[in-house]
LUMNU-703105 format. One record per residue (C-alpha): residue in three letters; x, y, z. Coordinates in steps of 0.5 Angstrom, whole numbers, padded with zeros to 4 digits, always signed. Example, Ala and Ser with C-alpha at 12.3 -4.5 7.8 and 13.67 -1.06 7.14 Angstrom:
<sites>
ALA+0025-0009+0016 SER+0027-0002+0014 
</sites>
This chain:
<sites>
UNK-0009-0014-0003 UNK-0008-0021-0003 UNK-0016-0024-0002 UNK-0017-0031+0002 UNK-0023-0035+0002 UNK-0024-0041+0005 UNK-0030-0046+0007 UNK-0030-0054+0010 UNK-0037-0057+0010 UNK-0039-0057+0004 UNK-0040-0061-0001 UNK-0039-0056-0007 UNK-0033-0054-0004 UNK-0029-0052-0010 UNK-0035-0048-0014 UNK-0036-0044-0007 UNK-0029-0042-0007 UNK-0028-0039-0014 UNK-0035-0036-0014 UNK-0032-0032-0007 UNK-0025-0031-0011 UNK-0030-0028-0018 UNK-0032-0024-0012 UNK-0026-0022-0009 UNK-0023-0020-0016 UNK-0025-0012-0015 UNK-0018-0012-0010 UNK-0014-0014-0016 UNK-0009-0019-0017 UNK-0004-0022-0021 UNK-0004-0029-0019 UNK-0010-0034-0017 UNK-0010-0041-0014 UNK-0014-0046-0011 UNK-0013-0052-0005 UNK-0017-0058-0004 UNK-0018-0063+0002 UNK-0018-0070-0001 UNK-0017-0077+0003 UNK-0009-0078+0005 UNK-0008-0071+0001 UNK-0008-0064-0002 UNK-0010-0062-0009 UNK-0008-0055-0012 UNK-0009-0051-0018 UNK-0005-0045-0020 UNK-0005-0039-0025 UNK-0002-0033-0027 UNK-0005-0031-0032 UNK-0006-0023-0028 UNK-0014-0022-0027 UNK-0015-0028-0032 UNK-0012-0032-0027 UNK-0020-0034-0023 UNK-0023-0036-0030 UNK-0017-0040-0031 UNK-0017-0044-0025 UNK-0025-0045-0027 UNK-0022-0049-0033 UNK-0017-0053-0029 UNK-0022-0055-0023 UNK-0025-0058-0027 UNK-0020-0064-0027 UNK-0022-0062-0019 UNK-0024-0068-0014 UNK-0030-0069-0010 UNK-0028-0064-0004 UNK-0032-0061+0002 UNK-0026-0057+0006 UNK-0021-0052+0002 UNK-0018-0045+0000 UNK-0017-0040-0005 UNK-0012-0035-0005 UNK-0012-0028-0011 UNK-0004-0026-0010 UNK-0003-0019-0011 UNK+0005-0020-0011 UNK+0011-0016-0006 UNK+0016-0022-0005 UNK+0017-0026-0011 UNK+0015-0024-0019 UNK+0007-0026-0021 UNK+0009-0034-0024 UNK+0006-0040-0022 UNK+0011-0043-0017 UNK+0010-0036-0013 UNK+0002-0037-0013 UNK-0001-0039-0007 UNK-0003-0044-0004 UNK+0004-0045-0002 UNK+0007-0053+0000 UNK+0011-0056+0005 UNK+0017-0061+0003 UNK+0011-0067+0005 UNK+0006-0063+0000 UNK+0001-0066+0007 UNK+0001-0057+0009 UNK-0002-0052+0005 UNK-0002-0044+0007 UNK-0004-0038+0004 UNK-0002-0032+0005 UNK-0004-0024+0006 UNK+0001-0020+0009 UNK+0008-0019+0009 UNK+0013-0024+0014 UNK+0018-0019+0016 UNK+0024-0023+0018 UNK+0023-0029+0013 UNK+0030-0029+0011 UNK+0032-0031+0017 UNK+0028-0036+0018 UNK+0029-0039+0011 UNK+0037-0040+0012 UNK+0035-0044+0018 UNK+0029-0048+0014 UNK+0034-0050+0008 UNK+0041-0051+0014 UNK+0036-0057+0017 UNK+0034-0059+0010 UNK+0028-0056+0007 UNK+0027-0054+0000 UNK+0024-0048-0002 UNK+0020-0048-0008 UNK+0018-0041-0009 UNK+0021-0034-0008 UNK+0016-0032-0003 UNK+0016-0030+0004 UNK+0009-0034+0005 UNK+0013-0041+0005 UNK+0016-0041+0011 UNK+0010-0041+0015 UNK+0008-0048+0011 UNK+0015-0051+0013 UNK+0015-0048+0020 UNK+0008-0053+0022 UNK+0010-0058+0018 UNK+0016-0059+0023 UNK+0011-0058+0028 UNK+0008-0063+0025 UNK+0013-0068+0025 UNK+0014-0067+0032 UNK+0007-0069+0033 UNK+0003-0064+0034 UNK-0004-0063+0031 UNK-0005-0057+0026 UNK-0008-0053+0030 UNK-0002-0052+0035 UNK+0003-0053+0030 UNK+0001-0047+0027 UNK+0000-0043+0034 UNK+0007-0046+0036 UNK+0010-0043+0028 UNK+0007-0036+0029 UNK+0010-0034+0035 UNK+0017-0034+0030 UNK+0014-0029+0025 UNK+0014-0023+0026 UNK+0010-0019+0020 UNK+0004-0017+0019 UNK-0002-0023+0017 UNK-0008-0026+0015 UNK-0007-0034+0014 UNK-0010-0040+0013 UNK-0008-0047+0013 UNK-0011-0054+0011 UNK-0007-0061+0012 UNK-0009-0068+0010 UNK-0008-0071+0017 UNK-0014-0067+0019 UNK-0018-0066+0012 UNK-0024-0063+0015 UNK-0020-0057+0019 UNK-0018-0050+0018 UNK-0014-0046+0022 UNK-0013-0039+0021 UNK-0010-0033+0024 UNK-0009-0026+0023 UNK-0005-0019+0025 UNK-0006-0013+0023 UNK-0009-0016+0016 UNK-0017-0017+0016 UNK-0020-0024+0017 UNK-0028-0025+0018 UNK-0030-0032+0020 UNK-0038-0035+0018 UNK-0042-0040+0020 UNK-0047-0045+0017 UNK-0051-0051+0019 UNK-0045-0056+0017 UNK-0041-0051+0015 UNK-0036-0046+0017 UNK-0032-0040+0012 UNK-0027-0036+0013 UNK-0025-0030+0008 UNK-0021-0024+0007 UNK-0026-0019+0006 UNK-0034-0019+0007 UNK-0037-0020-0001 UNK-0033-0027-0001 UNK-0038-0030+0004 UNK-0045-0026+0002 UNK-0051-0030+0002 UNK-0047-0036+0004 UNK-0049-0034+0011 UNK-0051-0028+0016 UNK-0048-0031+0021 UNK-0040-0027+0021 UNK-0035-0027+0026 UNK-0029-0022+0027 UNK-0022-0025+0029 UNK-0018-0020+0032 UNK-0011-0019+0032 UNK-0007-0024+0034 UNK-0013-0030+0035 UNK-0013-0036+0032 UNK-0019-0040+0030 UNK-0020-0048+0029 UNK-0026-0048+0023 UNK-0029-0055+0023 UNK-0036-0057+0020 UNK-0041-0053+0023 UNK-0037-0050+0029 UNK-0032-0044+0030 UNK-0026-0045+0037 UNK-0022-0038+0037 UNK-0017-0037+0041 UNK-0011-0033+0043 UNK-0004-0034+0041 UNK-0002-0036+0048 UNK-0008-0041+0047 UNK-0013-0037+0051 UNK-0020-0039+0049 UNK-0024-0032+0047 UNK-0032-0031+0043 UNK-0031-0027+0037 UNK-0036-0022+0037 UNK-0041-0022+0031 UNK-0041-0017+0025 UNK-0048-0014+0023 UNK-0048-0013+0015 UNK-0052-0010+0011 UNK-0050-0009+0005 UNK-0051-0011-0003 UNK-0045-0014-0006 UNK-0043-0008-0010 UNK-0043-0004-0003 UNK-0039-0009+0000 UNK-0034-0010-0005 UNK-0033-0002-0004 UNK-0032-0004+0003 UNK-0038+0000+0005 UNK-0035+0006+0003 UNK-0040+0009-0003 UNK-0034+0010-0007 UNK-0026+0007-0008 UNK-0023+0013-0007 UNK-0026+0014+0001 UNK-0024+0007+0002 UNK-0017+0008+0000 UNK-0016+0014+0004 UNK-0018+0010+0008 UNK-0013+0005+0007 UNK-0007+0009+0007 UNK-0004+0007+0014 UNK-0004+0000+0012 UNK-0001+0002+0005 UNK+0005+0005+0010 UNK+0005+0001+0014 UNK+0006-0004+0010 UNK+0012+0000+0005 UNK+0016+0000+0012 UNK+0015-0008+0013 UNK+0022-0012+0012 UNK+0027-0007+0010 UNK+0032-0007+0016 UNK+0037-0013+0017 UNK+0039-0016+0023 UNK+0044-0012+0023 UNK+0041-0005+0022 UNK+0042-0004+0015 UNK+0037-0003+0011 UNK+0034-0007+0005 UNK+0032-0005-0002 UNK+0027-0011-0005 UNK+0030-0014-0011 UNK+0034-0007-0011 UNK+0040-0011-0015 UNK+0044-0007-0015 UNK+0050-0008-0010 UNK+0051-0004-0003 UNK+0058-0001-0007 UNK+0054+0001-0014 UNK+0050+0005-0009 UNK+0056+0009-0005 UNK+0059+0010-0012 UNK+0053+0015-0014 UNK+0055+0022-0015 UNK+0048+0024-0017 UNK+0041+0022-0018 UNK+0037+0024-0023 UNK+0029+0022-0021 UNK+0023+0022-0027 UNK+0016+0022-0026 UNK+0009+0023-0028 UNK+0003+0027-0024 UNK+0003+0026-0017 UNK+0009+0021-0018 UNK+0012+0027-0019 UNK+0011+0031-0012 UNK+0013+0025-0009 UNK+0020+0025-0014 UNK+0020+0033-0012 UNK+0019+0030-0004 UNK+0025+0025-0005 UNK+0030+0030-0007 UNK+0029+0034-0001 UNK+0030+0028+0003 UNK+0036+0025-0001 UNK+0040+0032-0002 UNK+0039+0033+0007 UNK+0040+0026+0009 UNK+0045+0024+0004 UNK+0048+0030+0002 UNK+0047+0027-0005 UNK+0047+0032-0011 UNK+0038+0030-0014 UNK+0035+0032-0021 UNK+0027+0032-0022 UNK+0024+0032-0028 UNK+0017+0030-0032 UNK+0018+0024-0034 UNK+0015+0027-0041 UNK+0020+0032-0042 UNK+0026+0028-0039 UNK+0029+0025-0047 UNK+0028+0031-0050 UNK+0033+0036-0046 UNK+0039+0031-0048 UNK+0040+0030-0041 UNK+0048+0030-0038 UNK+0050+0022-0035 UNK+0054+0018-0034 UNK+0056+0011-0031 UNK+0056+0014-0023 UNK+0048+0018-0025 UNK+0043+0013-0021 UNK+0036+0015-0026 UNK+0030+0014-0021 UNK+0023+0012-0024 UNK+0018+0013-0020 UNK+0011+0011-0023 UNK+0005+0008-0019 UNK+0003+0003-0025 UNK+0010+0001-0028 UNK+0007+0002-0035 UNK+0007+0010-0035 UNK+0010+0010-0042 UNK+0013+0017-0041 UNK+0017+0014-0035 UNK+0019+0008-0038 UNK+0022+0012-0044 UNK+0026+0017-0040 UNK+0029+0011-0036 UNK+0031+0008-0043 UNK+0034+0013-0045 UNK+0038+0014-0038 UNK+0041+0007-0039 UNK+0042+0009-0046 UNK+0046+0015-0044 UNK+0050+0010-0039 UNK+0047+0011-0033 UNK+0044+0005-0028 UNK+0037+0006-0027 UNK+0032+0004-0021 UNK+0025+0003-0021 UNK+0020+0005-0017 UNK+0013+0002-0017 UNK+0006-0001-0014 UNK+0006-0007-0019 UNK+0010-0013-0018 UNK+0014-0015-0025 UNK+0010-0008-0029 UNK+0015-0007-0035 UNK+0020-0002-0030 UNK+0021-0008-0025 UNK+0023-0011-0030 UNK+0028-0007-0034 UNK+0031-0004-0029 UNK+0037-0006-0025 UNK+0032-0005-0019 UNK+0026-0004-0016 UNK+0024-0001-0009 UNK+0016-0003-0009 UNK+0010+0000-0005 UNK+0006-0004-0002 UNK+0000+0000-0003 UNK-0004-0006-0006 UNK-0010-0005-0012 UNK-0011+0003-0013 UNK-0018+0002-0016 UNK-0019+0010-0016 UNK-0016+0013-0022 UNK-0014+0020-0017 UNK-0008+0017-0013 UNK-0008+0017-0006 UNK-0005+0011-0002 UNK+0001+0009-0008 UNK+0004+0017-0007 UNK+0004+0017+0000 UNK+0007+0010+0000 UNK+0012+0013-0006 UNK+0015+0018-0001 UNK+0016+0013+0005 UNK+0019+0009+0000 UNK+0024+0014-0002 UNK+0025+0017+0004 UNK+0027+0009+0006 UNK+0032+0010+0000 UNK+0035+0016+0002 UNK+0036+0014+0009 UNK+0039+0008+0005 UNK+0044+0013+0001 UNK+0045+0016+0008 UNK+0048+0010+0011 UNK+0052+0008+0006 UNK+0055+0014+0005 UNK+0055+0015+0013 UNK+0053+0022+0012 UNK+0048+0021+0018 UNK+0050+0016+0025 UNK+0046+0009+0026 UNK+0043+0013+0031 UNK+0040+0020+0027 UNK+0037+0014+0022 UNK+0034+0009+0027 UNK+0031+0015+0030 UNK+0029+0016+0023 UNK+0026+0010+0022 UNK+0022+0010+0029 UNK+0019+0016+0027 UNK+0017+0014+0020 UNK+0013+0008+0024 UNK+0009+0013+0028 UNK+0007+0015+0022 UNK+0001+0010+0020 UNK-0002+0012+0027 UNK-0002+0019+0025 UNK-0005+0018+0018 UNK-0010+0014+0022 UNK-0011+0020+0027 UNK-0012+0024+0020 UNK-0016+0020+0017 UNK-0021+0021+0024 UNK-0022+0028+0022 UNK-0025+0027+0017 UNK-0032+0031+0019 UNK-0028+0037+0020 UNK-0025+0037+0013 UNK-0032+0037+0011 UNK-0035+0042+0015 UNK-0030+0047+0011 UNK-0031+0044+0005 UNK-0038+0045+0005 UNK-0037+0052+0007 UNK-0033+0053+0001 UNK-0037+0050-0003 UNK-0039+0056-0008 UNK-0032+0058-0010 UNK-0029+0058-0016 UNK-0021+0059-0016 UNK-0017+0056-0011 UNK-0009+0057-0011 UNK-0005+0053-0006 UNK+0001+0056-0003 UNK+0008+0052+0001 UNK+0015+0053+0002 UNK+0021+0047+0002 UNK+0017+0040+0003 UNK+0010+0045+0003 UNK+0011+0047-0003 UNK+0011+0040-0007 UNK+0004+0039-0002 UNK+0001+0046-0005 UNK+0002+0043-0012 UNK+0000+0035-0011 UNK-0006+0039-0007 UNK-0008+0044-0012 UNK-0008+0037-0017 UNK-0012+0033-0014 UNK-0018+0038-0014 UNK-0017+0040-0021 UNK-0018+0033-0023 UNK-0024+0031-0018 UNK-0028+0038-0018 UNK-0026+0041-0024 UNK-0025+0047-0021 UNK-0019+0052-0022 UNK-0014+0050-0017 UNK-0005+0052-0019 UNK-0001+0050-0013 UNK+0006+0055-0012 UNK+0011+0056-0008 UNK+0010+0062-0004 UNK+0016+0066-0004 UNK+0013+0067-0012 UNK+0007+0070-0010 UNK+0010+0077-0012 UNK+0013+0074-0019 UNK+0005+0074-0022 UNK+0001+0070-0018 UNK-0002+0075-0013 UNK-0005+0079-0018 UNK-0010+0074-0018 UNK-0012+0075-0012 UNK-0019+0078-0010 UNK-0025+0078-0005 UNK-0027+0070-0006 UNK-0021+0067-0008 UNK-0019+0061-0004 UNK-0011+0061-0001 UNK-0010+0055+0001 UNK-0003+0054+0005 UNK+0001+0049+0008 UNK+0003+0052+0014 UNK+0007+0047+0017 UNK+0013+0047+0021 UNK+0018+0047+0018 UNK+0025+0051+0017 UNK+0022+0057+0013 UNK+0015+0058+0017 UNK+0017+0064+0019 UNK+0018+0067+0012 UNK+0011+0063+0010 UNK+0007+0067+0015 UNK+0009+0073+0012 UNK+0007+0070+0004 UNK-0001+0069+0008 UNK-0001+0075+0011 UNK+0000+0078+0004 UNK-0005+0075+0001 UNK-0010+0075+0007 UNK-0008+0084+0006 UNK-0012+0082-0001 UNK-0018+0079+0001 UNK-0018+0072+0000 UNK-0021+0067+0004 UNK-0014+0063+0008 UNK-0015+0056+0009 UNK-0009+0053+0013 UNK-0007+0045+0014 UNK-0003+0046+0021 UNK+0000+0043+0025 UNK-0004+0041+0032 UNK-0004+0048+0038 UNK-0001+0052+0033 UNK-0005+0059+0035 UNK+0000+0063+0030 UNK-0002+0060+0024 UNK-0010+0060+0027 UNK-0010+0067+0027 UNK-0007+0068+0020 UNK-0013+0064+0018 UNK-0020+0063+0017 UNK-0021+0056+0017 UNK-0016+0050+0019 UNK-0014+0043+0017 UNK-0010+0041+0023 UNK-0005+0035+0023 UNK-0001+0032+0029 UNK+0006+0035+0028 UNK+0011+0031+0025 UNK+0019+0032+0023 UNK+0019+0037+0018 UNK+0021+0033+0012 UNK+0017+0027+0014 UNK+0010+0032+0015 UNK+0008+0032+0008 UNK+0006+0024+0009 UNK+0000+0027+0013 UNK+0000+0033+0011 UNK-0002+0031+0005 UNK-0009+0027+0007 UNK-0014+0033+0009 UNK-0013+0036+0002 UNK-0015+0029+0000 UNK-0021+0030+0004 UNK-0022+0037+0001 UNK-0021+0035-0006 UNK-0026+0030-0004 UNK-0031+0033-0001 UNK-0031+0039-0006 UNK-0032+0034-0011 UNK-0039+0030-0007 UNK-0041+0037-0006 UNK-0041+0038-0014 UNK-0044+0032-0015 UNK-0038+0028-0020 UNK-0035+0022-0020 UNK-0029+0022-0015 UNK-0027+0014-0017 UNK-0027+0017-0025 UNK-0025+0023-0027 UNK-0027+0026-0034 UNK-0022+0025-0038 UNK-0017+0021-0034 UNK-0014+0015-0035 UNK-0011+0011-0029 UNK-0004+0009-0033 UNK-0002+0013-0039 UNK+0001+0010-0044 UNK+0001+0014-0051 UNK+0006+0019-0051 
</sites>
């Protein structure tokens, strides 16, 4: 997530805007920059030096003018690689406007032709510049900031929080948001904006929510909020009563909760920008080309740990929409099976970081052997962005836990995307089955919302599981990569024994295991072998295990078969474990606080591998 601060009024402008970025630096960036307001112009620094790029715009700022109004911006990139010219605050042709940028613009290409048709020159390959030559034009025709921008927001589409400063008016600031947060302060002589609460904490208590599309015109010591139809509308105060730690943990006691938390957000945000105009979907900087996709015969996906489940997800949405033939691997044994490709092979690296170091040799070694290769990943310019022929990126934002949460459920969404994409190109499903498609992976957000809501019951289960020791987990067709991605994450955060299976193999072996105080916990979803799972639960109950089932909402079969259950609304089959996933989350979670552990560091583990 990109942080924002702002701040007119005050003298030590300059010094209050790197102080909030030091402390919005927790959210993770790869870029920084700073704009000032100085008579008759602006003045801009910019580093992209990753998480040393704050320290480098303190050495640069001291060359930095005497200024009471600006903005500072931590990038955290989706469109366009971490460099300089993409670091924010972004320009107008004039230089006179300067924009920084939290969110996606949806149909930034669209305007951007028309921008550079009528003579703009863009200097960055971001979405976020446009915003800065739509006011500019507005301002050229005589309007003043604040309406100018009103005007250029109702040509976006997208999600955002923005801010925006001008040398014709150096003393304001006009800042707006949809969907992404932006809280607003007020001091005497002053007034703040920011992107999150520590950036602001002890400049003052006086705090302002802005709602969803409201706008706000911050002079010294006086905050005006509006619509963006130009209504006038009091922001209601926010109460805060947290230490900075606390705040930089959103008020959350750890990471982990507060990207749970996060993970409509992060799917939302994965699905932002990805269909043309006309109905085609796009791939990010995926650079290969509409024909190379359609001449593929097979697929073959690597990845690691959770990014693994979500690979073993994709085959099943790849192989059903686009009749396409998908392998999965671990990463880690991949180059040492002497695997079969050739050029009409896509290798699909699927990795959190881009840095997974078993991820990235096994996409070495599929170029080797002829294959095209693609990545998919959260870190824009991560070393498998940058050596592979594309990449499709999540857009989860900084993941501060090490245990995966928000970046896998935005993994699957992202390969569901390119299944559909594959699907289309290879016209293995009509435009109406996909947009049907799409429309119902939008609805997701708000299903892992009401997910999310639930939180309470998950815990009352978990509390009432709190002394047992073994744990298996059981799924069939989608359920069973969620068994094995459920049974993962309680290993890691509780240290309890947990194994995930499909359950057609139960009587291979693993019921043996069963006994009187045994946890079985199923993913009894609708979903095409439902019917053939109700009958692997009723063999394990038969044996005395305790039986705890995610289900979808009224679905008194499964009640009955179990003696607790985790419900989730009901969704397409293949969609259903972006949601079902969530409360074994929460049980993981849970289970672990309920043992006292660290669920932000686990013993042991490291957020991204990088040794073989």
């Amino acid at each position: 997530m990109c942080g924002i601060i702002g701040v007119t009024g005050r003298p030590d402008a300059a010094e209050l805007l790197l102080e909030g970025l030091e402390r919005l630096e927790y959210r993770g960036y790869d870029s920084a920059g700073l704009v000032l307001s100085v008579p008759g112009s602006l003045w801009r620094a910019r580093a992209a030096e990753g998480t040393t790029s704050v320290g480098a715009l303190r050495v640069l700022a001291a060359e930095a003018p005497g200024a009471s109004t600006g903005l500072g911006h931590t990038r955290w990139a989706t469109h366009g690689h971490p460099a300089v010219e993409n670091a924010h605050p972004l320009f107008d042709c004039t230089q006179r406007v300067g924009v920084v940028h939290n969110g996606i613009i949806e149909n930034h290409a669209e305007i951007q032709g028309r921008l550079v048709a009528s003579g703009h020159t863009m200097a960055s390959a971001t979405d976020t510049e446009v915003l800065a030559h739509l006011v500019e034009e507005r301002m050229a025709g005589g309007m003043g900031l604040a309406e100018s921008v009103r005007v250029a927001l109702g040509e976006v589409r997208g999600s955002f929080s923005i801010a925006v400063v001008s040398s014709d008016e150096p003393e304001l600031l006009v800042a707006a948001r949809r969907n992404t947060p932006l809280i607003l302060g007020l001091a005497d002589g002053a007034a703040f904006l920011a992107s999150d609460i520590p950036a602001l904490l002890g400049q003052t208590d006086r705090l302002f929510v802005l709602a969803d599309d409201q706008l706000a015109e911050l002079r010294p010591g006086s905050i005006a909020v509006s619509t963006l139809d130009g209504l006038p509308v009091e922001p209601p105060a926010l109460s805060v009563h947290w230490d900075l730690a606390a705040a930089q943990k959103g008020g959350y006691e750890d990471f982990m909760s507060k990207e749970i938390r996060e993970q409509p957000r992060a799917v939302a945000d994965t699905l932002l920008d990805r269909c043309r105009p006309d109905g085609s979907l796009a791939l990010d900087e995926a650079k290969l080309t509409d024909e190379d996709l359609r001449s593929i015969t097979r697929i073959h996906i690597v990845a690691c740990g959770s990014s693994y489940h979500a690979a073993l997800l994709a085959r099943y949405a790849i192989e059903h929409w686009a009749e396409l033939a998908a392998d999965v691997d671990v990463a880690s044994e991949f180059r040492y099976r002497e695997p079969v490709l050739d050029p009409k092979a896509l290798a699909l690296g699927v990795s959190q970081s881009g840095e997974s170091l078993d991820t990235l040799l096994a996409l070495r070694e599929a170029r080797a052997r002829g294959a095209r290769v693609l990545g998919v990943t959260n870190v824009v310019d991560s070393s498998i962005a940058r050596e592979a022929d594309g990449v499709l990126y999540t857009r989860a934002g900084p993941e501060i836990c090490v245990a995966a949460t928000k970046t896998l459920l935005a993994q699957i969404v992202a390969l569901d995307l390119l299944a559909l994409k594959l699907a289309q190109l290879r016209a293995t499903r009509s435009p109406r089955e996909i947009s049907a498609t799409l429309d119902a992976l939008h609805r997701l957000p708000a299903a892992i919302e009401e997910v999310v809501s639930r939180a309470k019951e998950v815990d009352d289960v978990a509390k009432a599981l709190g002394g047992a020791r073994d744990f298996f987990f059981l799924g069939r067709n989608v359920g069973y990569p969620v068994a094995l991605e459920g049974a993962l994450k309680l290993k890691e955060l509780s240290y309890l024994h947990a194994e995930g299976y499909p359950a057609g193999e139960l009587k291979h072996g693993p019921i043996a295991l069963l006994e009187p105080g045994a946890v079985v916990v199923g993913v009894a979803t609708r979903n095409p072998l439902w019917e053939k799972f109700r009958s692997n639960i009723a063999e394990v109950k038969s044996r005395g295990a305790t039986v705890v089932l995610v289900a979808n909402d009224g679905d008194e079969r499964a009640a009955q078969l179990a003696d607790h259950v985790l419900w989730v609304p009901e969704a397409e089959h293949l969609l259903s474990p972006v949601l079902d996933i969530v409360p074994l989350q929460l049980f993981a979670y849970r289970l672990a606080r309920l043992h006292g552990l660290d669920v932000d560091r686990p013993r042991n583990l490291a957020k991204t591998v990088t040794v073989e």
